[in-house]
SEFITI-668680 format. One line per 3 residues: for each residue x, y, z negated of C-alpha. Coordinates in steps of 0.5 Angstrom, whole numbers. Layout:
N
X Y Z | ... .
***
This chain:
325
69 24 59 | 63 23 64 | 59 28 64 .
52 24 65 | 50 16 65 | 46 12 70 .
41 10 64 | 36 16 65 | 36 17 73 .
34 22 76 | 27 22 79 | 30 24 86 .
35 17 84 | 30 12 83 | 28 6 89 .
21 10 89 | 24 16 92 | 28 13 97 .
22 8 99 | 18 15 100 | 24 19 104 .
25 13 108 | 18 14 111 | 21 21 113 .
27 19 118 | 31 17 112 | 35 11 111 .
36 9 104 | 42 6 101 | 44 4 95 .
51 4 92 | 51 -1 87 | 57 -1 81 .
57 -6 75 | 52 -3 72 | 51 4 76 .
49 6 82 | 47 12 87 | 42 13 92 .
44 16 99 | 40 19 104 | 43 18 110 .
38 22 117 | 40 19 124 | 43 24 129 .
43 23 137 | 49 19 140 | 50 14 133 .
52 19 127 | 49 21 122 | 49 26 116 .
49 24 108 | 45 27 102 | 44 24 95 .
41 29 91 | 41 29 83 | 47 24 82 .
49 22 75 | 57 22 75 | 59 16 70 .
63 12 67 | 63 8 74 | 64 15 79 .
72 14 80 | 70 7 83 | 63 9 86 .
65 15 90 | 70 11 94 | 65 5 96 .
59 11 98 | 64 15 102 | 65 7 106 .
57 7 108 | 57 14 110 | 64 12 115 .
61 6 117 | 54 10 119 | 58 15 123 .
57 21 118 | 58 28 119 | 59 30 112 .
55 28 105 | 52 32 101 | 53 31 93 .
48 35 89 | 50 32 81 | 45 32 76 .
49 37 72 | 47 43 69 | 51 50 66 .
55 49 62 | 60 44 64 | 67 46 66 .
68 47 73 | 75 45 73 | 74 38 71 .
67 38 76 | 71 39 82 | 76 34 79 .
71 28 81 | 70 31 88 | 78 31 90 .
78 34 98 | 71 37 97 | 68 44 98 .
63 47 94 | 56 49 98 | 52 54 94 .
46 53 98 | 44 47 94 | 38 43 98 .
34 42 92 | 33 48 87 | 39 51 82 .
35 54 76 | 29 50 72 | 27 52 65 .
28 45 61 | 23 44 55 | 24 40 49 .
18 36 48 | 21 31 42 | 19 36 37 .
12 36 34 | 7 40 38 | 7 46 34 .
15 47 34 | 13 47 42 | 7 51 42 .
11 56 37 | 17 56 42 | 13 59 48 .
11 66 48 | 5 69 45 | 1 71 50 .
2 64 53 | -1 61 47 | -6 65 47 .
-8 62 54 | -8 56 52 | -13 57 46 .
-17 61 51 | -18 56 56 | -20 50 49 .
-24 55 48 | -28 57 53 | -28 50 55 .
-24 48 60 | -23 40 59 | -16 36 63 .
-16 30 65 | -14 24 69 | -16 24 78 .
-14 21 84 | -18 26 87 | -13 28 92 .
-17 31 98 | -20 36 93 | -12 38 91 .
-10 39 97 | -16 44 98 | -13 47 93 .
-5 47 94 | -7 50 101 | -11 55 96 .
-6 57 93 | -2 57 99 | -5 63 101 .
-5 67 96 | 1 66 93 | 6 66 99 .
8 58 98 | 10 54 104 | 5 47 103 .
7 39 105 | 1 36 109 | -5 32 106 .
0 26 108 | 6 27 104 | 3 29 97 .
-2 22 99 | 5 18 100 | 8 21 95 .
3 19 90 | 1 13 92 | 8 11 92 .
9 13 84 | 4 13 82 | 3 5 81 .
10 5 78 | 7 9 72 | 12 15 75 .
6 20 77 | 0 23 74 | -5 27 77 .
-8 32 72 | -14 36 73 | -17 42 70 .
-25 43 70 | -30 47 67 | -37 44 66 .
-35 39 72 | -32 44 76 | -25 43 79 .
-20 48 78 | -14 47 78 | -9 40 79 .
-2 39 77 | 1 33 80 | 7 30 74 .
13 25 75 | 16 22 70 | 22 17 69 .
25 15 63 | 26 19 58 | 25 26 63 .
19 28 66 | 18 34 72 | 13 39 74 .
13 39 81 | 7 41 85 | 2 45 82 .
-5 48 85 | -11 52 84 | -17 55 87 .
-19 62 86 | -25 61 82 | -25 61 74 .
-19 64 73 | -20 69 68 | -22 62 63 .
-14 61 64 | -15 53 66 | -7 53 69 .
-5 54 62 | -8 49 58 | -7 44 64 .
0 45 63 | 1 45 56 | -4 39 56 .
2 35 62 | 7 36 56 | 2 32 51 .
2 27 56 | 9 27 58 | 11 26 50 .
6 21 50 | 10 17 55 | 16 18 51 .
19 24 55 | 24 29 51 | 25 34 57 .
20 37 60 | 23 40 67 | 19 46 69 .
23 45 76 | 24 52 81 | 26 59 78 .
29 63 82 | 37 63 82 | 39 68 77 .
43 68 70 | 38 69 64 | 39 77 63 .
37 78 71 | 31 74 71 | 28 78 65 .
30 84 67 | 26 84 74 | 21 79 73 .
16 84 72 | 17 87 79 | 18 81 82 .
13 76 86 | 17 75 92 | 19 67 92 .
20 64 86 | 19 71 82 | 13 70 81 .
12 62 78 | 18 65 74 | 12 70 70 .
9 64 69 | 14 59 67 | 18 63 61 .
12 64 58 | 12 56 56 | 19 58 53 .
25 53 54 | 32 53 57 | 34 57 63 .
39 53 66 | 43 53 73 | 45 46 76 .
52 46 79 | 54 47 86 | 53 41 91 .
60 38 93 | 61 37 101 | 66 31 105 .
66 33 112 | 68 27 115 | 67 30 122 .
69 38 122 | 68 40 128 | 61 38 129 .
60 40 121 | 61 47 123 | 56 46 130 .
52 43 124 | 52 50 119 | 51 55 126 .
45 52 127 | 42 52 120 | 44 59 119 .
41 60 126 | 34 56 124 | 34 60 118 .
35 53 114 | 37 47 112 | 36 40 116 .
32 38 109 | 27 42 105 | 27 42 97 .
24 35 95 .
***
């Protein structure tokens, strides 16, 4: 059986990320089967090599005959070794998981987050807001009524004022001006990005930057200011991206990056933790949802001597050749 189909792609999958990578130094390429396919990311090294990624691939009915045809580009583009992270989340049966990924090892160092909370947002919209702790729906009124209003901007220079905002007083590390600019104007005509804005009497005080693709949607860049926040406009922002996401047929909403814990030790630190994505993780529960933790990334090594200068000098930089997203 296979454990997902092509039919919903992953947003990290789809020929709108791949053209938005290829402005960073990636060359994208995809692996056509009969009727799946496999976006991979391939950064080219000194003296001809390469190294190879695909993030969040669905594994189907075609994986058997797909892989082979994927591990062809990589030898013919002299890669060191290719990196697969599977759109697969906990549970699954990690046996037959590495069954598909025969002389592969596991890397438990994903490049793109393990753990998301997943909401479901096919349900009305009192069976979601019933779902989220009490304390959150009680923002989100809060914000209706103090009259704090979300709609639709492209006002991308005032966002980026805020991420850098946000930045500084939350500790997150923050993309340039250019790359939310390409990112945006690269989806967002495909109907596969929205930015949403929340303002209280035409005053700006929070953006949410939302990407959809078939029947999922993602939350992947926030911001705020310091101004207003007690009127909790980042509440009512978020609960109003799920309304826009179910109205454009979504049924998973993806709150994307938690840290990488089991359930019960989330919610036993939470509350004394900020460090990382702690404190997103305060923020997030509260929407309600499902935690879930994506399988390990599956690693060919094409080139084993180089691969093992390859991890020395990750672990001396303190991080991998790629960055989340």
């Amino acid at each position: 059986m296979p454990f997902s189909t092509s039919k919903d792609l992953h947003i990290l999958q789809t020929d709108s990320w791949g053209a938005f990578k290829a402005l960073y130094g990636w060359e994208p390429v995809r692996v056509q089967g009969e009727s799946e396919s496999m976006l991979v990311l391939f950064k080219r090294l000194p003296l001809g090599l390469s190294i190879a990624y695909a993030p969040k691939v669905s594994v189907g009915e075609e994986w058997k005959t797909l892989l082979p045809r994927i591990e062809a580009e990589c030898k013919k583009r002299k890669s060191v070794f290719l990196q697969i992270e599977p759109d697969i989340n906990e549970p699954y049966d990690i046996i037959a998981l590495d069954r598909l990924f025969p002389n592969y090892i596991i890397d438990n160092d994903n490049i793109q987050p393990r753990g998301t909370i997943l909401i479901n947002i096919s349900q009305t919209e009192d069976a979601i807001l019933a779902a989220m702790k009490q304390k959150t729906r009680y923002n989100i009124r809060l914000a209706e009524r103090k009259g704090i209003r979300v709609d639709q901007s492209n006002d991308l220079e005032d966002f980026y004022e805020q991420t850098l905002v946000t930045s500084q007083r939350d500790g997150f590390a923050v993309h340039s001006f250019a790359y939310y600019q390409n990112v945006y104007e690269l989806f967002e005509p495909q109907g596969q990005c929205v930015l949403l804005r929340a303002s209280y009497e035409g005053q700006s005080l929070a953006y949410l930057m939302l990407f959809l693709h078939g029947k999922r949607a993602w939350y992947f860049y926030g911001a705020s200011n310091d101004e207003l926040r007690n009127l909790m406009p980042t509440y009512l922002l978020q609960w109003e991206a799920m309304r826009y996401a179910k109205a454009q047929g979504a049924v998973i909403y993806d709150m994307w990056g938690i840290p990488d814990a089991d359930e019960e030790q989330l919610e036993a630190q939470f509350m004394t933790r900020s460090d990382g994505l702690w404190g997103v993780y305060r923020f997030k529960r509260g929407f309600g949802g499902d935690v879930k933790r994506a399988a390990p990334a599956y690693v060919k090594v094409f080139k084993p001597l180089l691969y093992k200068v390859y991890l020395w000098l990750k672990k001396k930089r303190g991080g991998g050749e790629h960055a989340s997203l």
